[in-house]
C-alpha positions as CSV (number, residue, x, y, z in Angstrom):
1,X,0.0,0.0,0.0
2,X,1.4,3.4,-1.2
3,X,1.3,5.9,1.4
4,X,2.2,10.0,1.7
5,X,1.8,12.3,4.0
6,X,0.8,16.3,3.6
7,X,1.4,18.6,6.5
8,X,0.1,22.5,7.0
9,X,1.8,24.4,9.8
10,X,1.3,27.6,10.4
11,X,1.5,30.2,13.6
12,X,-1.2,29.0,15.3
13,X,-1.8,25.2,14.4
14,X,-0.5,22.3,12.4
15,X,-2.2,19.5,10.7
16,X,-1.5,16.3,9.2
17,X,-3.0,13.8,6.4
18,X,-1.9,10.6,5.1
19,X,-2.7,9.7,1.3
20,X,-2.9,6.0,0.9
21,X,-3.8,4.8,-2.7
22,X,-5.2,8.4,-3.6
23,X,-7.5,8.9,-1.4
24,X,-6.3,11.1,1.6
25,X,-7.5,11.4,5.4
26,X,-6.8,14.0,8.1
27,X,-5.8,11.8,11.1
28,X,-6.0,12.9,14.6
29,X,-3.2,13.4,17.3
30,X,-3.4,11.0,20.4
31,X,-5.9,13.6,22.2
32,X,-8.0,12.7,19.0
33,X,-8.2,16.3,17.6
34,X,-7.4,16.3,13.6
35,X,-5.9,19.8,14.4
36,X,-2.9,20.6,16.8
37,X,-1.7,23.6,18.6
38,X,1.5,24.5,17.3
39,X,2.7,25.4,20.7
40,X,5.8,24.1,22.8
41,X,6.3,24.1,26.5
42,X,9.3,23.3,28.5
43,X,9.5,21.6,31.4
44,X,12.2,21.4,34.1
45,X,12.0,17.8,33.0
46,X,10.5,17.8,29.7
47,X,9.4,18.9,26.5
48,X,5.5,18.8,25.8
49,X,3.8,19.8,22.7
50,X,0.9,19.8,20.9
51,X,-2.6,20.0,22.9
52,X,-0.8,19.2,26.6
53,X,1.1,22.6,26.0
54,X,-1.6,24.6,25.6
55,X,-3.9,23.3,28.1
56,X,-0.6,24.4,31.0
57,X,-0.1,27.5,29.4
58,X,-1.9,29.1,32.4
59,X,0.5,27.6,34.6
60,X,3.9,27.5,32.8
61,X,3.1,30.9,30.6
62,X,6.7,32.6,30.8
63,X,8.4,28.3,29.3
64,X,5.2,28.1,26.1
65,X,5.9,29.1,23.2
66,X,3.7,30.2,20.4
67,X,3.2,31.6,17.2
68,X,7.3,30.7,16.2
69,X,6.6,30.4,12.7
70,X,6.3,34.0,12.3
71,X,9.9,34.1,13.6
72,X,11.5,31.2,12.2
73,X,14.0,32.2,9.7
74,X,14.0,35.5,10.7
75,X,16.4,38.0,11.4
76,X,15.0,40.4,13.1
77,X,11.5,42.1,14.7
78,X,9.2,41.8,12.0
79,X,6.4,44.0,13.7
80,X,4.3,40.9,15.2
81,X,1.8,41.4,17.5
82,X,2.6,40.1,20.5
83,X,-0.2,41.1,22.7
84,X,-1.4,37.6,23.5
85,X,2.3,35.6,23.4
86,X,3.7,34.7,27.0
87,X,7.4,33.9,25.9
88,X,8.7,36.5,23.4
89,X,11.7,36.3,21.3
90,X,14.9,38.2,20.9
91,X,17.7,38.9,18.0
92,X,21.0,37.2,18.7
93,X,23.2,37.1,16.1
94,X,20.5,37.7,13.5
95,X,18.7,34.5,14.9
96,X,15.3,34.1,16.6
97,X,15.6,32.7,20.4
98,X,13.5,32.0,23.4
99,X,14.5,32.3,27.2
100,X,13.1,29.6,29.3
101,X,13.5,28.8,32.2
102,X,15.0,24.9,33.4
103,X,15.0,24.3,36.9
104,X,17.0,27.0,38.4
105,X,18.5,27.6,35.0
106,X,17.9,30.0,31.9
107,X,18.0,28.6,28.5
108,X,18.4,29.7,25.4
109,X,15.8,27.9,22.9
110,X,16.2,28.7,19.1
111,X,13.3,29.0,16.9
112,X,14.2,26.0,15.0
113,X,14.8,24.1,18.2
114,X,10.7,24.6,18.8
115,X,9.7,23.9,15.1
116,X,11.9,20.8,15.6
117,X,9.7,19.8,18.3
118,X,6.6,20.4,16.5
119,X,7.8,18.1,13.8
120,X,8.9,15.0,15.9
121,X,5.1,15.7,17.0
122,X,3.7,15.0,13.7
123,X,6.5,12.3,12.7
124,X,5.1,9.9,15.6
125,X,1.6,10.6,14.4
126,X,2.7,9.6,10.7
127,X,4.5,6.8,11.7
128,X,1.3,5.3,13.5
129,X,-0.4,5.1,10.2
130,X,2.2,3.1,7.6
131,X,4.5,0.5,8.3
132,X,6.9,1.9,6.5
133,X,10.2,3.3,7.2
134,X,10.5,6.3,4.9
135,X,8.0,8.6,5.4
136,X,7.7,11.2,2.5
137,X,5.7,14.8,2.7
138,X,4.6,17.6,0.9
139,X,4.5,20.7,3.4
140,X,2.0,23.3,2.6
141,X,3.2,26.8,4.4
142,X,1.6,30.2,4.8
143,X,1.4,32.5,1.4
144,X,3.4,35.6,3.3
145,X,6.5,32.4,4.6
146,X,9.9,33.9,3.5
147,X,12.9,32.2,2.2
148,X,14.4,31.5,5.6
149,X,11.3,30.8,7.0
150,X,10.6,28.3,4.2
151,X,13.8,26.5,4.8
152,X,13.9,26.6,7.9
153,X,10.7,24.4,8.0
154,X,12.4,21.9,5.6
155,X,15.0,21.5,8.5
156,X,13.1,20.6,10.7
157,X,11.4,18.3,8.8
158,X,14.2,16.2,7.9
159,X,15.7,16.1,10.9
160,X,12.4,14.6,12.4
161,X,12.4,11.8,9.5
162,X,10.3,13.3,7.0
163,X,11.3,12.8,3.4
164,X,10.4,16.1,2.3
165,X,9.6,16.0,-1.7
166,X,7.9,19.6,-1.8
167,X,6.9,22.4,-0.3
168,X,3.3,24.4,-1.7
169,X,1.7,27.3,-0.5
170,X,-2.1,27.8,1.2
171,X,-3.8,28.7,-2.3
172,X,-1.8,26.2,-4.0
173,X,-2.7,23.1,-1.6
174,X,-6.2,24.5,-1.1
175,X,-6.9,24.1,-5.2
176,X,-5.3,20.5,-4.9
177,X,-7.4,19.3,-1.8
178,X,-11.1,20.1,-4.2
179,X,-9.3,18.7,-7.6
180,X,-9.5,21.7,-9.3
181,X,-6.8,20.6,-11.6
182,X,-8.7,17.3,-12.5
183,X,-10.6,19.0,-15.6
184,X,-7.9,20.3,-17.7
185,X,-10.4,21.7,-20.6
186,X,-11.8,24.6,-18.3
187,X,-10.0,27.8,-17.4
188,X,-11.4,29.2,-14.1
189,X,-10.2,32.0,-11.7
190,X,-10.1,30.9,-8.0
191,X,-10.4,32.8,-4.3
192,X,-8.6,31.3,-1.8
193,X,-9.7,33.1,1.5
194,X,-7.6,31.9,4.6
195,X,-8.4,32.7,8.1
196,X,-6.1,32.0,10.1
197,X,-5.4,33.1,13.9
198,X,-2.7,36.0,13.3
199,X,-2.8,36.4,9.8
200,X,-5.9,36.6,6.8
201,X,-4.4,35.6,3.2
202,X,-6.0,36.2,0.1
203,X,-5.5,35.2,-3.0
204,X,-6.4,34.8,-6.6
205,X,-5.7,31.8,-8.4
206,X,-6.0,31.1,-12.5
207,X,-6.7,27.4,-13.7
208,X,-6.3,26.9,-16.9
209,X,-5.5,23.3,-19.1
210,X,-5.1,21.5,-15.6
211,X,-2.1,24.0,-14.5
212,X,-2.3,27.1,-11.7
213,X,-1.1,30.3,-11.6
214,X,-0.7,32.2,-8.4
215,X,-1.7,35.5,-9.9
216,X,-1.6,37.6,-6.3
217,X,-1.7,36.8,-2.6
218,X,-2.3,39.8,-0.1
219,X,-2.1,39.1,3.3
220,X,-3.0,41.1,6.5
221,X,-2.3,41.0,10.1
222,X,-4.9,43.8,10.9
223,X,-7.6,41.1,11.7
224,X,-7.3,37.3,12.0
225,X,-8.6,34.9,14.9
226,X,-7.1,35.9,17.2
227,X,-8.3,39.5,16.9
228,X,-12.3,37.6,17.5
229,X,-10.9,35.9,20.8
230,X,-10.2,39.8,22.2
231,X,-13.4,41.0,21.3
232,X,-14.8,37.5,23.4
233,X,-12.6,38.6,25.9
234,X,-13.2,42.1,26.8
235,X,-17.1,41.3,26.1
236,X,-17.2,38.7,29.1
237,X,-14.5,40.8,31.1
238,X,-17.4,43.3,31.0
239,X,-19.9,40.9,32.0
240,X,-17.8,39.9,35.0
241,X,-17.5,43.6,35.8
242,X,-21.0,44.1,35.3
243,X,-21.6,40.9,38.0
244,X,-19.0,41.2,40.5
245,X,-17.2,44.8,40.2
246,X,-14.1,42.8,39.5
247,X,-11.4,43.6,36.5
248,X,-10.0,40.4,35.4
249,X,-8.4,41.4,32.8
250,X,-6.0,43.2,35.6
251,X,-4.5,40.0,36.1
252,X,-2.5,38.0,33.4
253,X,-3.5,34.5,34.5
254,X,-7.3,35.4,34.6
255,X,-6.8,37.4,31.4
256,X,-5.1,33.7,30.2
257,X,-8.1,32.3,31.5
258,X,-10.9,33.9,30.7
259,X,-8.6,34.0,26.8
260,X,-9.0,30.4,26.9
261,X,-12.8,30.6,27.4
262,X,-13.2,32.8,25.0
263,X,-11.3,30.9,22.1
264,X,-13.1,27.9,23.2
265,X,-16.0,29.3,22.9
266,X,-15.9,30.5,19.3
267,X,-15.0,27.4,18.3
268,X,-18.3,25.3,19.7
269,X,-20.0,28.6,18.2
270,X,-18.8,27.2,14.7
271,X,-21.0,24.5,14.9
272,X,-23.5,24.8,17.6
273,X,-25.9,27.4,18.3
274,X,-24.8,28.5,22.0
275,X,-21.8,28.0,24.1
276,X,-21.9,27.6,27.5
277,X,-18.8,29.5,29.2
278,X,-17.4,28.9,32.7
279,X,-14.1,30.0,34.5
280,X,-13.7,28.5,37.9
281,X,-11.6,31.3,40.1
282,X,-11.4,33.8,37.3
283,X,-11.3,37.0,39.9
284,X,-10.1,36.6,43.7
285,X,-11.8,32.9,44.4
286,X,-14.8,34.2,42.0
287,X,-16.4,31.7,39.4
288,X,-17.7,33.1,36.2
289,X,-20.3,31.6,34.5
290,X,-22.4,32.6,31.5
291,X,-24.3,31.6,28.3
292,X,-23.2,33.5,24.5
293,X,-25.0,32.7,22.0
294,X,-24.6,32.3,18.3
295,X,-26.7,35.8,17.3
296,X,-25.1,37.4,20.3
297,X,-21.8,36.4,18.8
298,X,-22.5,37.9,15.2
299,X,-23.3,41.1,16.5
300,X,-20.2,41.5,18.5
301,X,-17.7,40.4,15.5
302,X,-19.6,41.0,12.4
303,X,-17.8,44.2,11.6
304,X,-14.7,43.0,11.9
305,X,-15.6,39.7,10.1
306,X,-16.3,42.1,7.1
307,X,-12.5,43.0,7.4
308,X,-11.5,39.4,7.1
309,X,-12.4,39.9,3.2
310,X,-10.8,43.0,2.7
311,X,-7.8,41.1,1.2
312,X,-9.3,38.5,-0.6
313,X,-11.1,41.6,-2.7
314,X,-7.6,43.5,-3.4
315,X,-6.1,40.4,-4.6
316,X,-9.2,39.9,-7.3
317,X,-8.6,43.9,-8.0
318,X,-4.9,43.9,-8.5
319,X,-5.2,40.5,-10.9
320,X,-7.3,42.6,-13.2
321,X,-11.2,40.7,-12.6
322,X,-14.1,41.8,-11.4
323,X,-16.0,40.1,-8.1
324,X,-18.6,38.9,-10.5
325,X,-16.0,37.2,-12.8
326,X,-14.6,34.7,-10.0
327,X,-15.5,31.1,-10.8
328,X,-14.8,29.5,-7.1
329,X,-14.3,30.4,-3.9
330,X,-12.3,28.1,-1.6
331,X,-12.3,29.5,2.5
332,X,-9.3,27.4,4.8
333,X,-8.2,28.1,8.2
334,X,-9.8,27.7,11.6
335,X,-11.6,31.0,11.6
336,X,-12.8,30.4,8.1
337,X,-15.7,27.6,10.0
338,X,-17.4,30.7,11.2
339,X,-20.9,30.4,9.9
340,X,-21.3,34.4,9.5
341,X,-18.2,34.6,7.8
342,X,-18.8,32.0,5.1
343,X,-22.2,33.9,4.4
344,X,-20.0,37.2,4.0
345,X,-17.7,35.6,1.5
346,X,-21.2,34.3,-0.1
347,X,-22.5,37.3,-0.6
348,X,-19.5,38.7,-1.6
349,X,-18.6,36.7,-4.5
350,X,-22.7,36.2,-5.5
351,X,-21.2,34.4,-9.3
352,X,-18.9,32.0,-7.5
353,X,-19.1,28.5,-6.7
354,X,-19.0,28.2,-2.7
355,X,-16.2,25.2,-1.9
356,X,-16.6,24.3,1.9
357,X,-17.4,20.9,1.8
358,X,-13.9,19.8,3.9
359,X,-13.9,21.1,7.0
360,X,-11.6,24.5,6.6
361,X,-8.6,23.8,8.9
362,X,-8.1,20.6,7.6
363,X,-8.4,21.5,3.5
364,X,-4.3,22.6,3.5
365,X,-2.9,19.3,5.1
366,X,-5.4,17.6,2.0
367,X,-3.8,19.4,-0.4
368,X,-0.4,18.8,0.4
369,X,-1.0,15.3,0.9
370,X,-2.8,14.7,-2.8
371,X,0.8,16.7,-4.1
372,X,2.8,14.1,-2.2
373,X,1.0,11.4,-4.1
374,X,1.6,13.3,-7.5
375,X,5.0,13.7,-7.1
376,X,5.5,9.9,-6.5
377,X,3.2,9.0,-9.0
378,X,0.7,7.4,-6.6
379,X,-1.8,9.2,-9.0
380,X,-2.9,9.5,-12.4
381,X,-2.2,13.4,-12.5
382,X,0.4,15.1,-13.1
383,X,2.5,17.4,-10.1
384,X,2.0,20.5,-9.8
385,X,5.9,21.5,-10.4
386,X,5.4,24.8,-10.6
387,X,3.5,25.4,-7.0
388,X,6.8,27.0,-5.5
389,X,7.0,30.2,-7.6
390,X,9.4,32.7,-6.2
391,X,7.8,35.6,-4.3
392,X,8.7,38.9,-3.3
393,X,10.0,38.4,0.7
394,X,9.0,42.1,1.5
395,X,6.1,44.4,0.8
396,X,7.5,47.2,-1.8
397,X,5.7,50.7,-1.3
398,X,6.9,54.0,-3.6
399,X,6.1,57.1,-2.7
400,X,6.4,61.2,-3.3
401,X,8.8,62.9,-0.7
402,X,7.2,65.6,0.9
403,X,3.1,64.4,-0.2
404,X,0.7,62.3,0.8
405,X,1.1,59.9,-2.3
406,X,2.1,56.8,-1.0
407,X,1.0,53.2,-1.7
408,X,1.8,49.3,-1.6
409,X,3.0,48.4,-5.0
410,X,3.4,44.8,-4.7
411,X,2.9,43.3,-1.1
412,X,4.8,40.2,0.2
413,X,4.7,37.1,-1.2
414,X,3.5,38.4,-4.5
415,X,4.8,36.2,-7.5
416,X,7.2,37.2,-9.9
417,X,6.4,38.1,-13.2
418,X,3.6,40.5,-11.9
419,X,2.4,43.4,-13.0
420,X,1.1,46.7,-11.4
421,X,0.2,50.4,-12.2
422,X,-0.3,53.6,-9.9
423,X,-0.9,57.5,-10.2
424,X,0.4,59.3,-7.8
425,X,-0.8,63.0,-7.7
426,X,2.2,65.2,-7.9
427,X,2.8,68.7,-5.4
428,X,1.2,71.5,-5.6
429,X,1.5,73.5,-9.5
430,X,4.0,76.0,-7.7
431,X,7.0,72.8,-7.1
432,X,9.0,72.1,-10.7
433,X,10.4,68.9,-9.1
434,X,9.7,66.3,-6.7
435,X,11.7,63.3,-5.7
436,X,10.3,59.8,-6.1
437,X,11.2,56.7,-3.3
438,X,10.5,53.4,-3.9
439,X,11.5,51.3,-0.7
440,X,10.8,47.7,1.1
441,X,8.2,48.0,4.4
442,X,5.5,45.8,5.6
443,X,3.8,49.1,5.7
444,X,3.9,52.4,3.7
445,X,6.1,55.3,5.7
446,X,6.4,58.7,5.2
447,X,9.8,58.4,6.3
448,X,11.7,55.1,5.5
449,X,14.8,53.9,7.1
450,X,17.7,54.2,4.8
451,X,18.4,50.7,4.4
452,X,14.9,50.1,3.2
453,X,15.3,52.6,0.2
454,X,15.7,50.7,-3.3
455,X,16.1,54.0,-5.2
456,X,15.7,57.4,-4.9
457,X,14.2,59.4,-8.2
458,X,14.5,63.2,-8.8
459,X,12.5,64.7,-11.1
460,X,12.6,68.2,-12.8
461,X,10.8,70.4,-14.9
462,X,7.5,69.6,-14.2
463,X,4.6,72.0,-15.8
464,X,2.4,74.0,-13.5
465,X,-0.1,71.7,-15.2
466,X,1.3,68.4,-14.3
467,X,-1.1,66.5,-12.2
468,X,-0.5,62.9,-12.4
469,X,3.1,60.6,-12.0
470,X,2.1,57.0,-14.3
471,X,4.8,54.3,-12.5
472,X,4.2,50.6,-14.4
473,X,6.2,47.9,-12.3
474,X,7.1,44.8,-13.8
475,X,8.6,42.1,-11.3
476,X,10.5,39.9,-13.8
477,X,11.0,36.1,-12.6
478,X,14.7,36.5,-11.9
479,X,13.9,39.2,-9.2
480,X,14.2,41.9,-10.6
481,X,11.8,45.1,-10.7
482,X,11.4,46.9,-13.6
483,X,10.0,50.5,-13.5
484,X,8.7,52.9,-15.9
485,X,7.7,56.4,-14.5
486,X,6.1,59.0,-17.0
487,X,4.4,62.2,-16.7
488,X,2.8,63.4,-20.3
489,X,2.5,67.1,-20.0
490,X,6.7,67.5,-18.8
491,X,7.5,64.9,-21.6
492,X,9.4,63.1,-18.8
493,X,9.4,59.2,-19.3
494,X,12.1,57.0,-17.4
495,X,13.1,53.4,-17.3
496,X,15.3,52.2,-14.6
497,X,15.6,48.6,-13.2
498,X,16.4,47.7,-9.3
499,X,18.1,44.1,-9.5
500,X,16.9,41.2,-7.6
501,X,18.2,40.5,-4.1
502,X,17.0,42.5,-1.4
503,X,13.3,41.7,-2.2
């Protein structure tokens, strides 16, 4: 019996599927969840992962360790929110680390070290489903992973005994898990929306002849799941207060706690109409107990549910469609269960085919696993060869020195060989020149550091009636970004190229 395995990890969770003779299955850890918490805790006398870590967070906060993808082949603060991580990291020597404490001892913990830990995780729930000694896996990673991030992740694989043959991103496992590429007569353009619990990715797919295009991914850290879980929270620390005059929220353990609830709670709110919440000792001895239900829940999140599509819409925009020209809709991630959420994306995209028949956070793991199978040939379809396509690693931004023009040209993780136009209105009809920045940022800056500058344009001789600055951007597949800049009424029209390397 042929079998393959597909993983998806991400910051908040990981999954795993096993593909034997074509047909795949999510399999569940030995708490019998299909989804686990990618979160490490040490011990003075050991390492626990998985659900155990999580459920002692409360109690061993400052030794768990969350979120560490978003670290993970970094090399430096990459703005992450932080708000609701108990064990931060710091910069040594360009690499990501963790101090925990061992006994009477402080440790330093690298971020590999923790994916490591993960992985050995998933290894001995692969290796409970095949008899076999090789073990070989396709991982499917978040759109926004860098390079380092990527490899980093195929380190750690290995060196827990996976046989890694590939590694695919969300949109590109999510098209593979519904067999999308099965009918290779019809071209169709696809919506991946992933909601996940730090980050929402959207992205726009092209099928066409049973191949895939990755024409843009956009992805935001403004709203995600876990943003939901601090609206739960401040709505029943208000309750409390409302009950008992007590702030729990004072207190980082019954913040932790009453967190816990509150992410519990939106997931039996996924399925179930209410959820029944209690805290034992939330406040000074004090017990908290109440009832939220599903209508109750909608009208606390629903306006920040409407964000969640926010990127999903820019990604259709910048690949040049329309809402009403999108074929199919695929929704993945743990947030993307939310029944008001999936009637938001409906609505949204009224033309589209809705795909939610897998459950969400399992759809990735799917994917990856039916690539696995392709590559080996366990399949009659060809693999998708082409799923890794290089990707900018920063967000580039241009702007006018001195204005308010400023905008996101191409954000991170957008393929190469994209295109992109702006107008950016020029100053006032009493300037003759202005000087023209294009730099790397996660977000746009009126004043960019100096290593984040890519090139610095000055223009002269503009007309009193020059309005409008035309930039076309081309991001050729060797890196590099091409850049015409053009302004009809001064007669001024520029090509310069900014090689690949730092993007």
């Amino acid at each position: 019996m042929s079998v393959t395995f597909g993983i998806y990890i991400g910051c908040s969770s990981c999954c795993i599927a096993v593909n034997k003779d074509g047909r795949f299955e999510v399999v569940a850890n030995t708490s019998g969840d299909r989804v686990t918490p990618a979160v490490v805790a040490y011990h003075d006398a050991e390492v626990v992962t998985g659900p155990a870590a999580k459920q002692g967070i409360i109690r061993h906060a400052a030794n768990t360790i969350q979120h560490v993808l978003r670290v993970a082949g970094t090399n430096e603060d990459e703005g992450l929110n932080m708000s609701s991580i108990t064990c931060k990291p710091s910069w040594e020597s360009g690499q990501p680390r963790y101090s925990v404490a061992k006994g009477e001892k402080s440790i330093n913990v690298s971020a590999d070290d923790v994916l490591l830990n993960i992985f050995v995780l998933l290894k001995e729930i692969a290796s409970s489903h095949t008899s076999e000694p090789e073990l070989p896996l396709v991982i499917s990673i978040p759109a926004w992973s860098s390079e380092g991030t990527i490899a980093s992740v195929k380190a750690a694989a290995k060196m827990a005994s996976f046989t890694v043959l590939s590694v695919v991103t969300q949109p590109v496992a999510a098209v593979l898990a519904y067999g999308l590429l099965d009918d290779n007569k019809s071209n169709m353009q696809v919506v991946v929306l992933h909601g996940g619990g730090t980050t929402v990715v959207g992205s726009l797919v092209e099928v066409a002849g049973g191949m895939l295009t990755l024409r843009e991914s956009i992805s935001s850290s403004t709203v995600a799941g876990d943003t939901l879980t601090e609206l739960l929270v401040k709505h029943f620390a208000k309750e409390f207060y409302t009950k008992y005059k007590g702030d729990p929220l004072e207190n980082r353990r019954s913040k932790r706690k009453l967190y816990n609830a509150a992410e519990n709670s939106k997931h039996v709110l996924s399925t179930m109409g209410t959820a029944q919440v209690y805290v034992e000792s939330l406040w000074e001895g004090v017990d908290f107990s109440t009832t939220l239900s599903r209508a109750r829940f909608d009208g606390l999140v629903s306006a920040t549910l409407s964000d969640f599509l926010i990127p999903a819409k820019e990604a259709v925009q910048r690949s040049g469609y329309t809402l009403d020209q999108i074929h199919k809709v695929i929704l993945t991630g743990g947030s993307a269960k939310i029944p008001r959420l999936q009637q938001l994306v409906r609505d949204a995209f009224p033309a589209a085919e809705f795909l939610c028949s897998l459950p969400p956070d399992e759809v990735l793991s799917a994917g990856a696993s039916v690539e696995a199978a392709m590559l080996l040939g366990r399949t009659s379809q060809s693999p998708v060869l082409s799923s890794m396509v290089p990707a900018l690693a920063v967000t580039v931004n241009c702007m006018i020195l001195n204005t308010d023009s400023n905008e996101c040209v191409f954000s991170r993780g957008t393929p190469t060989h994209s295109r992109h136009s702006i107008n950016l209105p020029l100053p006032s009809s009493t300037s003759s020149e202005c000087s023209v920045i294009i730099y790397e940022g996660e977000r746009c800056s009126q004043n960019p550091e100096e290593e984040c500058i890519l090139v610095k344009v000055d223009l002269t001789s503009l007309m009193p009636e020059s309005k409008l600055l035309k930039l076309d951007f081309h991001l050729k597949s060797d890196g590099s970004l091409h850049v015409n800049l053009s302004e009809p009424v001064a007669k001024i029209n520029r090509m310069f190229i900014i090689e690949g390397g730092r993007s």
